[in-house]
Backbone as CSV, one residue per row, in Angstrom:
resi,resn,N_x,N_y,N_z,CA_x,CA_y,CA_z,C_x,C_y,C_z
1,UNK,-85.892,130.725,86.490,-84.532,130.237,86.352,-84.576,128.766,85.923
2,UNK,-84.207,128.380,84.871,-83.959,127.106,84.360,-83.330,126.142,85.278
3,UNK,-83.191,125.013,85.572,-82.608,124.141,85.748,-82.678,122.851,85.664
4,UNK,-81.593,121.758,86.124,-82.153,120.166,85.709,-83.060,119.731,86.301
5,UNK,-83.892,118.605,85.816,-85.063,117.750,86.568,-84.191,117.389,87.947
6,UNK,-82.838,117.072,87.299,-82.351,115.993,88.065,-81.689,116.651,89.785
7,UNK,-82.120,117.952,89.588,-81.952,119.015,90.570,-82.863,119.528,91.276
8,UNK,-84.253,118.845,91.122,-84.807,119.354,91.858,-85.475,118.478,93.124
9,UNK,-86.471,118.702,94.073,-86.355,118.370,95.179,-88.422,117.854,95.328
10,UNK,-87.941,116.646,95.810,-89.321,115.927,95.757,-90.599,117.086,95.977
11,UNK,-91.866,116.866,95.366,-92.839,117.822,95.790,-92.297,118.996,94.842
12,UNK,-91.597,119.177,93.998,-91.494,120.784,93.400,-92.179,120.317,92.175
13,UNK,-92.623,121.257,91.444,-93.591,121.369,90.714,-93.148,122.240,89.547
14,UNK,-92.948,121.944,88.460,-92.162,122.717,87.393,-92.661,122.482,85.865
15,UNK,-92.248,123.070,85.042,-92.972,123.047,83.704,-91.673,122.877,82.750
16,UNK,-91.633,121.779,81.775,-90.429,121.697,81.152,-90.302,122.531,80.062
17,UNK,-88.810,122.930,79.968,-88.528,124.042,78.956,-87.492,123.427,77.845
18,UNK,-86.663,122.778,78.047,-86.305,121.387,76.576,-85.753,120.728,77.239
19,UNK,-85.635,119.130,76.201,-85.297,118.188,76.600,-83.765,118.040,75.650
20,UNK,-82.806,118.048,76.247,-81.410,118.569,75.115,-80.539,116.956,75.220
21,UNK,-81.856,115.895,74.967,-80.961,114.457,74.178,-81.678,114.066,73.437
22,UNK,-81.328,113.703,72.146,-82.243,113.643,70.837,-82.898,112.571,71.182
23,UNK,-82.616,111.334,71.525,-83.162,109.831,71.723,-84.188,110.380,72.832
24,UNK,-83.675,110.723,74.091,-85.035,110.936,75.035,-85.682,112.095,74.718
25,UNK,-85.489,112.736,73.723,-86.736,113.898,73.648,-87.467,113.274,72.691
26,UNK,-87.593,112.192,71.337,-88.242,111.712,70.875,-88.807,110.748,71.653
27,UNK,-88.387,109.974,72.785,-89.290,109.042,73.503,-90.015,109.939,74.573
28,UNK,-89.951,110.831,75.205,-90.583,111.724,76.067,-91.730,112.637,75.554
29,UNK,-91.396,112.448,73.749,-92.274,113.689,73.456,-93.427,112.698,72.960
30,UNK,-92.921,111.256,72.333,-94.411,110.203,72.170,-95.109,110.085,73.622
31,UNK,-94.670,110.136,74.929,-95.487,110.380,75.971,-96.236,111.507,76.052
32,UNK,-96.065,112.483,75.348,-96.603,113.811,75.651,-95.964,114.879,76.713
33,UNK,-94.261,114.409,76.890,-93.818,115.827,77.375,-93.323,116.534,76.679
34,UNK,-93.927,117.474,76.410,-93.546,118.758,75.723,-92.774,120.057,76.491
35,UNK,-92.338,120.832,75.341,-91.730,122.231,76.124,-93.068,122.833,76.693
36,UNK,-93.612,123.163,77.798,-94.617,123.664,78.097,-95.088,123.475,78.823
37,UNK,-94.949,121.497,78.820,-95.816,120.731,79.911,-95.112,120.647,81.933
38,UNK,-96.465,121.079,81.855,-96.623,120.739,83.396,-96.160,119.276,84.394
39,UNK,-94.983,118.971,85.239,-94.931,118.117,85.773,-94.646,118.430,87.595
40,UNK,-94.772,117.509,88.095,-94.528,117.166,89.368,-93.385,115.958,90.220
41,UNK,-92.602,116.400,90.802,-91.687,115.487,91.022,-92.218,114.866,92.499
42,UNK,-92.683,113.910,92.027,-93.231,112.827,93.034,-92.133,112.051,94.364
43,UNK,-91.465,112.042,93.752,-90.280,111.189,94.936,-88.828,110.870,94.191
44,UNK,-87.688,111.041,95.218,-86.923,109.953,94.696,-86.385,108.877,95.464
45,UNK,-85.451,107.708,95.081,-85.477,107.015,95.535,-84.498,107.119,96.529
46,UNK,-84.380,106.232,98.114,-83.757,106.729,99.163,-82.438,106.851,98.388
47,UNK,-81.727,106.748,97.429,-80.658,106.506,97.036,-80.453,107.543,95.902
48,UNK,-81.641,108.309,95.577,-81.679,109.372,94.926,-81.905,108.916,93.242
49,UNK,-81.753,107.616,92.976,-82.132,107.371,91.685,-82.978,106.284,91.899
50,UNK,-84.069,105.966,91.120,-84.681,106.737,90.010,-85.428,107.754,90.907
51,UNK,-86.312,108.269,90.015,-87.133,109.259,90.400,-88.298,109.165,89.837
52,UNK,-89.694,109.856,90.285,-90.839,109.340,89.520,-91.361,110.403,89.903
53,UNK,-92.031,111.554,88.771,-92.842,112.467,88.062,-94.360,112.077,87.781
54,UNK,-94.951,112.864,87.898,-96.355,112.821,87.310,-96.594,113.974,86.605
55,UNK,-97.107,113.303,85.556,-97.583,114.283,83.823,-98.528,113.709,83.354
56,UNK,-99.242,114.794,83.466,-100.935,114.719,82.436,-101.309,113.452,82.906
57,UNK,-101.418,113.386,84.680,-102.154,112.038,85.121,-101.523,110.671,85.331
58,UNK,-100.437,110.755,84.695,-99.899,109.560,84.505,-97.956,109.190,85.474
59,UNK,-97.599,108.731,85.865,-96.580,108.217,86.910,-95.511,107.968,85.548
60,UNK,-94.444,108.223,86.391,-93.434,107.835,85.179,-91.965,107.603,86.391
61,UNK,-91.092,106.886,85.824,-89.957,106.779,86.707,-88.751,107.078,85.193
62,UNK,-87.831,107.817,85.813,-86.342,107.961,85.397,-85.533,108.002,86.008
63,UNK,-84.336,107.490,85.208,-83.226,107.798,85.791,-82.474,109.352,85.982
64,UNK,-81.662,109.536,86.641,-81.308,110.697,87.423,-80.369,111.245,86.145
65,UNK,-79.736,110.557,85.363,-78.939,110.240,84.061,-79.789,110.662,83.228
66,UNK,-81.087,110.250,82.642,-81.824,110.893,82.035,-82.266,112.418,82.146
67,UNK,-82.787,112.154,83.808,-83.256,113.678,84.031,-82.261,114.618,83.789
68,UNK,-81.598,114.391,83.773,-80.401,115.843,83.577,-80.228,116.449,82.710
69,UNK,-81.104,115.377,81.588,-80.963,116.072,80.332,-82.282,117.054,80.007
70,UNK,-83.520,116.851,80.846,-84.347,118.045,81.599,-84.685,119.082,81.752
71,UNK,-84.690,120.230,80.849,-84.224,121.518,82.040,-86.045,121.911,82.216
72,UNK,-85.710,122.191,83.179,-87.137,122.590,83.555,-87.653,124.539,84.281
73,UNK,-88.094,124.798,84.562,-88.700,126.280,85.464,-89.656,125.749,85.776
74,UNK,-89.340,126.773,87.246,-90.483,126.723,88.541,-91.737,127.285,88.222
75,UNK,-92.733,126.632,88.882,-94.069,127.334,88.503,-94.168,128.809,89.179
């Protein structure tokens, strides 16, 4: 079942399926997230924004605004 990054719950573990904002899917995809790729939602903040993911090794923080544009499935 698809849903937003920005929906899911610290520790879940999901694989992204598109990124549906033209500006952040060209800056997300020079990082190397792709439709396919494997991430991990590391934490968010006590306030629920930002949030910070780990992909292919590497830490990343977004906004909750961003993530939504996200959709991701469960592993």
């Amino acid at each position: 079942m698809t849903m937003k990054l920005s929906e899911m719950s610290a520790g879940s573990k999901v694989v992204i399926e598109t990124i549906c904002h033209p500006f952040l899917s060209s800056k997300l995809t020079e990082m190397g997230m792709l439709s396919g790729t494997e991430l991990e939602l590391l934490y968010k903040a006590p306030l629920g924004d930002p949030i910070a993911i780990r992909v292919k090794g590497f830490t990343v923080c977004l906004r909750l605004d961003e993530a939504k544009y996200i959709h991701v499935d469960s592993l």
